[in-house]
C-alpha positions as a Markdown table, in Angstrom:
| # | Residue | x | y | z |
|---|---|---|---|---|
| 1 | Unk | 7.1 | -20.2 | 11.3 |
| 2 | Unk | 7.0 | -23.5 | 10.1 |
| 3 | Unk | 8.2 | -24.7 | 6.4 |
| 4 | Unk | 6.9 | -27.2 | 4.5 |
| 5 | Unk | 9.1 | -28.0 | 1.5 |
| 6 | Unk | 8.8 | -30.9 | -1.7 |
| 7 | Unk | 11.3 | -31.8 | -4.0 |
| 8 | Unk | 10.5 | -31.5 | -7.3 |
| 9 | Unk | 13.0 | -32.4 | -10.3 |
| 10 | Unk | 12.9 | -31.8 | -14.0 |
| 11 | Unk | 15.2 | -30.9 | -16.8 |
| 12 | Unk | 15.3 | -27.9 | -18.9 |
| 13 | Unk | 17.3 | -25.5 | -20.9 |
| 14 | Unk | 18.9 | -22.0 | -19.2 |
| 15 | Unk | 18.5 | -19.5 | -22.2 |
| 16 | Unk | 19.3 | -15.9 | -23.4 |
| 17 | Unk | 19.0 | -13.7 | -20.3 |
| 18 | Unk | 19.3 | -16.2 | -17.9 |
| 19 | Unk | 15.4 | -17.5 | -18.6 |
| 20 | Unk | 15.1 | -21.1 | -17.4 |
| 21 | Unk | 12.7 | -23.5 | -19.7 |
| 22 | Unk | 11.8 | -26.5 | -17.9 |
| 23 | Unk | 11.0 | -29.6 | -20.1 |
| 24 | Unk | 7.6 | -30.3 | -18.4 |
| 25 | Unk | 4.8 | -27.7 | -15.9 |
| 26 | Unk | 5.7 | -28.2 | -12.2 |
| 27 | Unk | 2.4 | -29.1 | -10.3 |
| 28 | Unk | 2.4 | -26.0 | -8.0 |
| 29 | Unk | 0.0 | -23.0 | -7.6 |
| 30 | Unk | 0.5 | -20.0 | -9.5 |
| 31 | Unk | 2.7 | -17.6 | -8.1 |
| 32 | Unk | 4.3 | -19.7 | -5.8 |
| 33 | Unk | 7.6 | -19.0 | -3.5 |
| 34 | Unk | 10.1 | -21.4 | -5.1 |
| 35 | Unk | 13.9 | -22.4 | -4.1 |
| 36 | Unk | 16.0 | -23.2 | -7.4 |
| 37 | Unk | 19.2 | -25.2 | -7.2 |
| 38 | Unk | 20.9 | -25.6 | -10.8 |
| 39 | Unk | 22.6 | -29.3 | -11.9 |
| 40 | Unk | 24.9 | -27.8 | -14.6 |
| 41 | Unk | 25.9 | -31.0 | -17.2 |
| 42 | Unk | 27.0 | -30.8 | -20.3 |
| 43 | Unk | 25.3 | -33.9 | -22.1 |
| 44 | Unk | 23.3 | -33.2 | -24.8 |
| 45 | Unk | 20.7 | -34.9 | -26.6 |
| 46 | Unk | 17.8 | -33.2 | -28.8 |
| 47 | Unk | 19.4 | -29.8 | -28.2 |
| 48 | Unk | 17.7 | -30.6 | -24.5 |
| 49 | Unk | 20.5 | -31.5 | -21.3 |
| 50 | Unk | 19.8 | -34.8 | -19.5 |
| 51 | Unk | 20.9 | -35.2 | -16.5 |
| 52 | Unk | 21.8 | -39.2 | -16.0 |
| 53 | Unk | 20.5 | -41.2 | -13.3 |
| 54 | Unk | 22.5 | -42.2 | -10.0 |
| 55 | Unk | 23.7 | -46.4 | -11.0 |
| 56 | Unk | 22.8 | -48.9 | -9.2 |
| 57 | Unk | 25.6 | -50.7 | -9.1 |
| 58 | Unk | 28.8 | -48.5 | -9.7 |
| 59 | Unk | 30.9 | -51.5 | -10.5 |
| 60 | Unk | 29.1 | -52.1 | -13.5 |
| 61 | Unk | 28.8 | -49.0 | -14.5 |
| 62 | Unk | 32.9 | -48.1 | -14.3 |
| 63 | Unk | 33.8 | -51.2 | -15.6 |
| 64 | Unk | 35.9 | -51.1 | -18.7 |
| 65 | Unk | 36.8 | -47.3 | -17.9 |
| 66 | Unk | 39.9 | -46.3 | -19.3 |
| 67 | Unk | 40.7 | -50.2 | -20.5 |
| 68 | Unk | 43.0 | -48.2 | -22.8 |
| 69 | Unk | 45.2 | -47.2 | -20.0 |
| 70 | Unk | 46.5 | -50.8 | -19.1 |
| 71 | Unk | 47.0 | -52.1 | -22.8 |
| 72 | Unk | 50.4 | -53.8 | -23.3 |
| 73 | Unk | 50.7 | -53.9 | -19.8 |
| 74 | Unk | 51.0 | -57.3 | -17.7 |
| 75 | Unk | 48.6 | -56.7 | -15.0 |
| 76 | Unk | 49.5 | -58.8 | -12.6 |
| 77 | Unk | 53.8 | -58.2 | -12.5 |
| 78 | Unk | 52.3 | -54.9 | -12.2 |
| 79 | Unk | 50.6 | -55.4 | -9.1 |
| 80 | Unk | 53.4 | -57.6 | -7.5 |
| 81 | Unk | 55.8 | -54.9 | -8.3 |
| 82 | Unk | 53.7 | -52.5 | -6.2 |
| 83 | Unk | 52.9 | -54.9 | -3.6 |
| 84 | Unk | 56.6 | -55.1 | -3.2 |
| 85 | Unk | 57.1 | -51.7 | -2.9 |
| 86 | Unk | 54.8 | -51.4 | 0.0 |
| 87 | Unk | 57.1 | -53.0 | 2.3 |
């Protein structure tokens, strides 16, 4: 038997008794076969989740992450303190 599968991805909302609501109509045939794998997040906007987009560039996008972290602390003794301490 040979399968044939396409990816198809949307949002939507899982709801009382474990109904899922997609956002928009999948372009499949009525009464289709269907494999469902759930993306669970827990950002919100409009009462709808969004699932965010893979970055481009994950440099960008984690820079200035935590910048609270290293406040008051001089950076770069910091690093030459642990450089010593490798050997």
């Amino acid at each position: 038997m040979k399968l044939i599968a396409k990816a198809i991805e949307t949002t939507g909302i899982v709801e009382t008794q474990r109904r899922l609501l997609l956002d928009e109509s999948l372009p499949v045939a009525d009464k289709s076969c269907v494999r469902v794998i759930v993306l669970v997040t827990k950002e919100m906007k409009n009462d709808k989740t969004t699932v965010s987009p893979e970055p481009v560039d994950y440099v960008n996008q984690l820079a200035g992450l935590h910048k609270e972290v290293w406040q008051g602390i001089d950076t770069d003794a910091y690093l030459k303190q642990e450089r010593e301490a490798w050997g």
